[in-house]
C-alpha positions in Angstrom: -51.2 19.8 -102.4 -50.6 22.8 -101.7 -48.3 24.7 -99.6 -47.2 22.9 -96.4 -44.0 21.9 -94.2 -43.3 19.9 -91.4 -41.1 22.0 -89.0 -39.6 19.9 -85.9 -37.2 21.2 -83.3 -36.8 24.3 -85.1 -36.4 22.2 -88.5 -38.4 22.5 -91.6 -38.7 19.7 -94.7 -41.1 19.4 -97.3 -44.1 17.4 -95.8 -46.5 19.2 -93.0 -46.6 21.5 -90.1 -46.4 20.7 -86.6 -48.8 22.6 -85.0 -47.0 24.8 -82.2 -47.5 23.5 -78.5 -47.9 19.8 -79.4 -45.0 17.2 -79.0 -44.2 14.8 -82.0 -42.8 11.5 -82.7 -42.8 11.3 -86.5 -40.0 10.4 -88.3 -38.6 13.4 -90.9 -38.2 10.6 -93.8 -42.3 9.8 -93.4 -42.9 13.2 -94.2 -40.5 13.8 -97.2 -42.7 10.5 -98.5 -45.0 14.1 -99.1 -45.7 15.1 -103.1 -46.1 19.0 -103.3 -48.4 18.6 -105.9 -50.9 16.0 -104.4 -54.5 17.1 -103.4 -54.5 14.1 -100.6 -52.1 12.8 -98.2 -50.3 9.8 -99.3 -52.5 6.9 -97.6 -49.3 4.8 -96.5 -48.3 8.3 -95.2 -51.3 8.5 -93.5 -51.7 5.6 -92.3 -47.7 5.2 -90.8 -48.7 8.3 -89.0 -51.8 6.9 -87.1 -49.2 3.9 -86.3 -47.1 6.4 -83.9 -49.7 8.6 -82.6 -49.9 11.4 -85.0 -52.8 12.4 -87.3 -53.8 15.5 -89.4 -55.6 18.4 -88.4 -56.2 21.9 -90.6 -56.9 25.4 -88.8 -60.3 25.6 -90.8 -62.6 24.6 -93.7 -60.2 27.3 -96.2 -57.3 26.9 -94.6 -54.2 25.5 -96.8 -52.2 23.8 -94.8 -52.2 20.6 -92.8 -50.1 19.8 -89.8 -49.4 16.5 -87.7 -50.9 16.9 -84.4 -49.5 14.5 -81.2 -51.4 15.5 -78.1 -49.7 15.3 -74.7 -53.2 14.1 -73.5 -55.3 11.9 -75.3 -58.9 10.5 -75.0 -59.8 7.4 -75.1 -63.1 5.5 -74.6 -62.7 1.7 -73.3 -64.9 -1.0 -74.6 -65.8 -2.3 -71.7 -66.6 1.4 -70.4 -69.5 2.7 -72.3 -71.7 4.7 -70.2 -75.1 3.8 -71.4 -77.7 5.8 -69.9 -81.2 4.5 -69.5 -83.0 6.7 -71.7 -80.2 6.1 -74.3 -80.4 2.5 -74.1 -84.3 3.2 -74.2 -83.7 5.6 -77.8 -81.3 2.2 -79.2 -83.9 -0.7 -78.5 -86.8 1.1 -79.8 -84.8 2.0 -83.4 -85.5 5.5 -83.2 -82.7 6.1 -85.9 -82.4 3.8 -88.9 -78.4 2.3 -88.3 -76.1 1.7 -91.6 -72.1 1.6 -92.0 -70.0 2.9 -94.7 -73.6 3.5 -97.0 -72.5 7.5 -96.8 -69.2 8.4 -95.8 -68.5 11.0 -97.7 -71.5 12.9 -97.1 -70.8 12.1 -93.1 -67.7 14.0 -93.5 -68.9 16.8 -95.0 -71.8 17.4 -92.4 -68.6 17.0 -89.5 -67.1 19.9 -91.8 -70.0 21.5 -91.5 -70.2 23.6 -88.8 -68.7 27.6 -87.7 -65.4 25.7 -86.9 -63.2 22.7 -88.1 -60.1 21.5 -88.6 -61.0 19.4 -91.5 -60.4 21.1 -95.0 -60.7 20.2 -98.4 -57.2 18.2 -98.7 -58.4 16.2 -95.4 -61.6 15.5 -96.5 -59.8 14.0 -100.0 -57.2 12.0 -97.8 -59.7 10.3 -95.7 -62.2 9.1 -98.9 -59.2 7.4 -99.9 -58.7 5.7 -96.8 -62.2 4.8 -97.4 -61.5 3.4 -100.4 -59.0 1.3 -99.3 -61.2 -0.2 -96.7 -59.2 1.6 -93.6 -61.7 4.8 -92.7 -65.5 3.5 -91.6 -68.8 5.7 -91.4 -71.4 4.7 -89.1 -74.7 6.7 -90.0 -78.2 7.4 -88.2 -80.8 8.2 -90.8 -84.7 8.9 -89.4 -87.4 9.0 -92.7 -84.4 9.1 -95.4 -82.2 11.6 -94.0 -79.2 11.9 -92.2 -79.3 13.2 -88.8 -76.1 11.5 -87.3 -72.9 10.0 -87.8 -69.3 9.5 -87.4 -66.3 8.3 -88.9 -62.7 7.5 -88.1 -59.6 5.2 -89.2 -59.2 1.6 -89.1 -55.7 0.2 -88.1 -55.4 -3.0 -86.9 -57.1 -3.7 -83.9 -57.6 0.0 -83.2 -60.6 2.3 -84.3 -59.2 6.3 -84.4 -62.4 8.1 -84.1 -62.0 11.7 -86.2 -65.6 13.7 -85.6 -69.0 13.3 -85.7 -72.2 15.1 -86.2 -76.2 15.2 -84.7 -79.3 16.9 -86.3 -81.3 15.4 -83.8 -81.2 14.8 -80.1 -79.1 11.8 -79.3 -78.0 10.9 -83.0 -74.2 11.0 -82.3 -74.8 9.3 -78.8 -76.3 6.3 -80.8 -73.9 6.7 -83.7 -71.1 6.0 -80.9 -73.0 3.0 -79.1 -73.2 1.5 -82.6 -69.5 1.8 -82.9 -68.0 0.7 -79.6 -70.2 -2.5 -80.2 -69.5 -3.3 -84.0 -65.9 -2.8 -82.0 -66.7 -5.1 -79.2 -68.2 -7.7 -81.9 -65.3 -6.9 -84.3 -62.3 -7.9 -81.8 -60.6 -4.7 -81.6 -58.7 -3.0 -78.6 -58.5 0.4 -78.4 -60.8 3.2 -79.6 -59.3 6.4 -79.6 -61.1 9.7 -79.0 -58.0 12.2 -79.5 -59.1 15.0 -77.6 -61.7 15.0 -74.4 -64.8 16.7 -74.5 -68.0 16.5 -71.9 -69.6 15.3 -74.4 -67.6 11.9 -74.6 -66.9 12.2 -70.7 -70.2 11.7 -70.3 -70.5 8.4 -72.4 -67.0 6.9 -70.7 -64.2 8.6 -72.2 -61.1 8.7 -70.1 -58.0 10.7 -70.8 -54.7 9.2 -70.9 -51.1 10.6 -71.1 -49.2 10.2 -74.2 -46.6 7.3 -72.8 -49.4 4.8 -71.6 -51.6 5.7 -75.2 -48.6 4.8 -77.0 -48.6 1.8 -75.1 -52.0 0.9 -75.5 -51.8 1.8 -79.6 -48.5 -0.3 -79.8 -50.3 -3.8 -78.1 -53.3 -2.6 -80.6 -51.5 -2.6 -83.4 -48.8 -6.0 -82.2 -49.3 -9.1 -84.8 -50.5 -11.0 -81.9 -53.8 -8.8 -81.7 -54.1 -7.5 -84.5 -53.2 -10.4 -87.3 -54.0 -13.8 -85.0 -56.4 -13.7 -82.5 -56.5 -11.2 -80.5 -59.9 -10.7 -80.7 -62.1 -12.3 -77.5 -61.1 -10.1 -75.2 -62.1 -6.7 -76.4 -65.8 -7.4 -77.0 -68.2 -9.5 -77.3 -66.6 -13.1 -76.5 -68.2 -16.0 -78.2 -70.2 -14.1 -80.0 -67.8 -11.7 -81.7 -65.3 -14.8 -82.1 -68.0 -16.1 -84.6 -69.1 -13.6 -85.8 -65.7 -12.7 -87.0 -65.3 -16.6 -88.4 -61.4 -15.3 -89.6 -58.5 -14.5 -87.3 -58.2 -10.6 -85.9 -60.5 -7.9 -85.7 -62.5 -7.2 -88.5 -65.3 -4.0 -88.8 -67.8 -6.0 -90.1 -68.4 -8.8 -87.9 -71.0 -7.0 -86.1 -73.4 -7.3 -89.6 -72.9 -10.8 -89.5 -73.7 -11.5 -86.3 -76.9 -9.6 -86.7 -77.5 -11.2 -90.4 -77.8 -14.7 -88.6 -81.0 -14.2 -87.3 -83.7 -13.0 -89.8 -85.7 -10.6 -87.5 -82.4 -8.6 -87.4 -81.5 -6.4 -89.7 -79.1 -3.5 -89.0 -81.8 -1.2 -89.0 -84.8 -2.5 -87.6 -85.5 -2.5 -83.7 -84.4 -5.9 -82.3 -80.8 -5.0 -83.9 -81.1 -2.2 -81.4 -82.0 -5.0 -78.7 -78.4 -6.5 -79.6 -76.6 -3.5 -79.6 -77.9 -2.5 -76.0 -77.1 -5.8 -75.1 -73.6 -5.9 -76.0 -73.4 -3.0 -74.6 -73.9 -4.2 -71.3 -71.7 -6.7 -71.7 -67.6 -6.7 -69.9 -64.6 -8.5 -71.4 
């Protein structure tokens, strides 16, 4: 890894930055758990950080450092909220976009990287494919004649989804990329999908933005044994259904393929999986 330091109240350890202006809950040990001469961050490290609040950012694509970022306000997007618009619902049933998960996450990252600014460099890029690997960071990608034209990914903990950036080549990609996600989430048992920072863009879909006291509330009953080990799944989704479609206890990512495997005519990619989706959609806990 290169260069980087945690500094906190004026104090600075080995480990990573915290980026001036933001508050911070992160205990000094977790980042001494830092190597200097890793190319990734530690997943367990990584991964304890999501637990309190905190996750990564970079100043840009080149940049050499990484700090730990804890918003005062943070964005959220309830399951039960989604905003689905008419002619989005109408874009989801007729399968505009060809729908798969985790088939190209690293290439979903790099088109998020992709663009005249981002706080995700090379070291963050590294960290989150071995997240990936470990089966706690899920893509979810929009492909139209081969290509991909949308996506997004983010960090799986428990019964919380972190979402960390996304990307459209075409109009509404990202839009459905997101639908796709809230209900694989709805299906899957989870609680809490968080946004990190509001934009218009996730306004506009149901996004809400919290302070830092009732997220870390919301995150701790996410991440409690009761929800996310044993059973906590009914109530965030998509009741009977996502119960079994999960068939084990606690919220798993891929319950939402099962449930669609159980019919034949329903693949993840062709259009009456799209008829699910806007249907759970429109579905409340």
């Amino acid at each position: 890894m290169n260069t980087v330091r945690v500094q906190l109240a004026s104090t600075c350890v080995h480990g990573l930055r915290v980026k001036p202006g933001v508050t911070t809950v992160i205990d000094l040990a977790l980042a001494a758990l830092q190597s200097a001469n890793m190319a990734a961050i530690d997943p367990d490290l990584l991964l304890r950080a999501y637990s309190v609040g905190v996750f990564p950012m970079s100043d840009s694509r080149d940049a050499e450092e990484v700090f730990w970022v804890e918003p005062r306000r943070r964005a959220i997007l309830p399951l039960d909220g989604f905003k689905l618009s008419r002619s989005l619902k109408k874009t989801i049933r007729a399968g505009v976009f060809d729908m798969t998960c985790d088939t190209a996450f690293s290439e979903v990252v790099r088109r998020c990287a992709d663009r005249d600014e981002t706080w995700i460099n090379a070291e963050i890029e590294e960290s989150y494919a071995l997240l990936h690997s470990r089966g706690h960071a899920h893509s979810v990608e929009c492909w139209q004649e081969g290509e991909l034209v949308g996506g997004l990914y983010g960090v799986n903990l428990g019964a919380a989804f972190f979402g960390e950036s996304m990307f459209s080549l075409r109009r509404d990609a990202s839009k459905v990329a997101l639908a796709w996600l809230v209900a694989r989430l709805k299906v899957g048992g989870y609680r809490l999908l968080d946004c990190q920072f509001m934009t218009p863009h996730l306004a506009s879909m149901g996004a809400v933005e919290i302070g830092q006291d009732v997220y870390l509330s919301l995150l701790a009953a996410a991440l409690s044994p009761a929800v996310s080990g044993a059973g906590g799944g009914a109530a965030a989704g998509a009741g009977a259904a996502g119960a079994a479609a999960r068939g084990a206890e606690g919220p798993e990512f891929g319950a939402l393929d099962r449930l669609l495997a159980a019919d034949p005519a329903r693949t993840v990619d062709s259009p009456a999986s799209g008829c699910v989706i806007a249907q759970l959609l429109g579905q409340t806990s």
